[in-house]
C-alpha positions as CSV (number, residue, x, y, z in Angstrom):
1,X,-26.1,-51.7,103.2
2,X,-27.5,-48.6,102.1
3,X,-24.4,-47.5,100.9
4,X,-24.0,-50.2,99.0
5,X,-27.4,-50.1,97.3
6,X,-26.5,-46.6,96.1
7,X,-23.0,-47.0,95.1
8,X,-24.9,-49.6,93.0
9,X,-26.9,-46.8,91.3
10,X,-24.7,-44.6,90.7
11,X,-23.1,-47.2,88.6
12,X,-26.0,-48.0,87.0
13,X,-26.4,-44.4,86.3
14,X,-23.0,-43.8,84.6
15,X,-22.8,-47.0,82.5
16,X,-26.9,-45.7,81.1
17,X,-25.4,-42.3,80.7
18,X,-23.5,-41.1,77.4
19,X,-20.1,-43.2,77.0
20,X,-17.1,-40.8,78.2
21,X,-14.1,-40.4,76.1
22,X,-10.6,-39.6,76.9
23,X,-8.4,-37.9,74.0
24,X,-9.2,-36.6,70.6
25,X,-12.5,-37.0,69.3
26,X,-11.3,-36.5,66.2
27,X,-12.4,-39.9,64.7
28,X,-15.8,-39.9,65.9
29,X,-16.0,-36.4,64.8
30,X,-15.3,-37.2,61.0
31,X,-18.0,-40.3,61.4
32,X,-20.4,-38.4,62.9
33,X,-20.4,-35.8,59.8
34,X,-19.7,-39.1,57.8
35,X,-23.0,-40.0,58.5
36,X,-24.7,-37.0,57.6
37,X,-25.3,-35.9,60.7
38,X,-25.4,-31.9,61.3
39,X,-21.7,-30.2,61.5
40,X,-23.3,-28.8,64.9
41,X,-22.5,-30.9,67.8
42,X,-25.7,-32.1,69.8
43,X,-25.1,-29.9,72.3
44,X,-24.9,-26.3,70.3
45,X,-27.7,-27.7,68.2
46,X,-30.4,-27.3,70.9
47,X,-32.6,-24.1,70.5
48,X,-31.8,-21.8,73.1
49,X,-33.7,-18.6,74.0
50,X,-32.4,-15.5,73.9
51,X,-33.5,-12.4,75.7
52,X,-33.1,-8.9,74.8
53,X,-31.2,-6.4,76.6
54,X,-32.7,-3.6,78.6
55,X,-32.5,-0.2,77.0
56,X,-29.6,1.1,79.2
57,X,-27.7,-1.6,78.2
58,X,-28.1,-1.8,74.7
59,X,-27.8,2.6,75.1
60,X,-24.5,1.5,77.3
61,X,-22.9,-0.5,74.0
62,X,-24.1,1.7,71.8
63,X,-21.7,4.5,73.1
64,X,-19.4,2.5,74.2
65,X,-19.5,1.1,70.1
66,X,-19.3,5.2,69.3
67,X,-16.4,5.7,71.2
68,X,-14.5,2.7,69.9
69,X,-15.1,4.0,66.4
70,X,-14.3,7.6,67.5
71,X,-11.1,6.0,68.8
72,X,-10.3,4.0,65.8
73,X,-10.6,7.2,63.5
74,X,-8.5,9.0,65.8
75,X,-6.0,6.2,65.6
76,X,-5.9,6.4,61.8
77,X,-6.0,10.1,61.6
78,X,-2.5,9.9,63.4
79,X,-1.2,7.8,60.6
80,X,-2.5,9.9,57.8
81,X,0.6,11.4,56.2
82,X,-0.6,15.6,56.0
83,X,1.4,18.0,54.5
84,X,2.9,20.9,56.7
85,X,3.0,23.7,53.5
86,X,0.0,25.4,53.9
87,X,-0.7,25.7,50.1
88,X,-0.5,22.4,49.8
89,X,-3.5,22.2,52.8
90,X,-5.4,24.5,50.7
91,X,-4.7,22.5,47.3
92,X,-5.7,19.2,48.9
93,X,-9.1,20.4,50.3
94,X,-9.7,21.8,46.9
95,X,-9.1,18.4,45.2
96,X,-11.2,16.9,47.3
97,X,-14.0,19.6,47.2
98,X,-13.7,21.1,50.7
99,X,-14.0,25.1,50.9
100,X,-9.8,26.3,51.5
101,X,-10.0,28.6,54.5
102,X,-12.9,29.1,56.9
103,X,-13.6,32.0,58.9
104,X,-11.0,32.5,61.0
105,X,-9.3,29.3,60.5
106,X,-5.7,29.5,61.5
107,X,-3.6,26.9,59.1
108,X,-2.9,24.7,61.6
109,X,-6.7,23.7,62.4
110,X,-7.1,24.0,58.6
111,X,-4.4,20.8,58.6
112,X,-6.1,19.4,61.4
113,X,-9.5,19.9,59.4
114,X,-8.0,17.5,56.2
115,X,-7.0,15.5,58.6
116,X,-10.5,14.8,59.6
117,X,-12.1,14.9,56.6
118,X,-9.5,12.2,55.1
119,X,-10.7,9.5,57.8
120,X,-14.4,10.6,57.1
121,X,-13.8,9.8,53.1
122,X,-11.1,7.0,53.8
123,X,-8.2,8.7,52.3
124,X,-4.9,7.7,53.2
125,X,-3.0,10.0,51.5
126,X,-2.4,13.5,52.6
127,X,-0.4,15.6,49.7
128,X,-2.5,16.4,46.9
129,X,-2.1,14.7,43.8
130,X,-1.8,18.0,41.5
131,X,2.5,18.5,42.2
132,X,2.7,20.5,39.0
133,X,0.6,23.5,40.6
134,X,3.0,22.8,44.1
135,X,5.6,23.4,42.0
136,X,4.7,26.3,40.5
137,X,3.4,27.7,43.6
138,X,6.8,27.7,44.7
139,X,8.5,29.1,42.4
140,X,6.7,32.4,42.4
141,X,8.4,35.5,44.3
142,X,7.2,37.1,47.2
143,X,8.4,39.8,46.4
144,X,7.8,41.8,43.2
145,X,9.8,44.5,41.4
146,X,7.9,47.6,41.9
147,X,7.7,50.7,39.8
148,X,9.8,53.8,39.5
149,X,7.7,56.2,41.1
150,X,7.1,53.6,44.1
151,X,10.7,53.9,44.7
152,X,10.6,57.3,44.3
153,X,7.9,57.6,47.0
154,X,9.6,55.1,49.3
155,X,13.1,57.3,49.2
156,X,11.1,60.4,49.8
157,X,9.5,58.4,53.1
158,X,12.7,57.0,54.4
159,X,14.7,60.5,54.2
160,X,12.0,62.1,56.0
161,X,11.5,59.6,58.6
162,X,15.2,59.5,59.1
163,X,15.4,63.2,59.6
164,X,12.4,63.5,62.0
165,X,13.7,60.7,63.7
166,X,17.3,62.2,63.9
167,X,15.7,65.9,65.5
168,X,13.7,64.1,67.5
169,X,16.6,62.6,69.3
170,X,18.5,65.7,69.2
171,X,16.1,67.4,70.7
172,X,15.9,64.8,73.6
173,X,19.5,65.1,74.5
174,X,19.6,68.8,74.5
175,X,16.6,68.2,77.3
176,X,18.5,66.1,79.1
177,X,21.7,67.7,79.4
């Protein structure tokens, strides 16, 4: 009997309750908003209180935020296009007002330096924009023609090396033998 007298309320329970739907509520959806109700269902509606995090987790996500974003530039720093010509490093951190070479600065941490510094300023592209001044850069010799008495005093050096070099080796055999 007891069974039976809650049986009985528990049906009593679920036909007071809300009605239960099966499918899409699609339709009742569009006549709820029809109706001018809130385009929040009930349920997300209700005020709910929210707590704030203790300081070591909000100091947790805040590196963990930091490294994300120290990943991400890394990410795009790899994708940056950055020329290998040296002088076309040093033009590109001139256009885009860095100083050229810093103490010591080998040129391939000077290329990993623009690299850096065109994440930080959101560049994507690595050559600089001035080619006329690539091109002319070059185009101009290494070497230049030097004056008469240079060669003059570059012949004078090379016969005498040549000689004291020649006795030198002479005089090593003859200690030998």
């Amino acid at each position: 009997n007891n069974n039976n007298n809650n049986n009985n309320n528990n049906n009593d329970n679920a036909t007071n309750s809300e009605k239960i739907y099966f499918g899409s509520l699609e339709l009742q959806e569009k006549e709820r908003l029809a109706k001018g109700a809130k385009s929040e269902p009930a349920a997300v509606a209700q005020s709910q209180e929210v707590l704030p995090f203790s300081t070591t987790v909000s100091d947790s996500q805040d590196k963990h935020k930091q490294l994300l974003e120290r990943h991400e530039q890394q990410k795009r720093a790899r994708q940056i296009a950055v020329p290998t010509n040296d002088d076309q490093v040093k033009l590109k951190l001139r256009e885009i007002g860095e100083p050229i070479i810093l103490f010591g600065e080998k040129p391939e941490n000077r290329r990993d330096r623009l690299r850096e510094l065109l994440v930080k300023l959101g560049i994507t592209e690595g050559a600089p924009i001035n080619q006329e001044v690539v091109e002319s850069v070059k185009d101009e010799p290494y070497l230049t023609p030097g004056t008469p008495a240079l060669l003059k005093a570059r012949l004078f050096i090379a016969t005498y090396s040549t000689q004291k070099a020649s006795d030198r080796i002479n005089s090593a055999k003859r200690k030998r033998d």
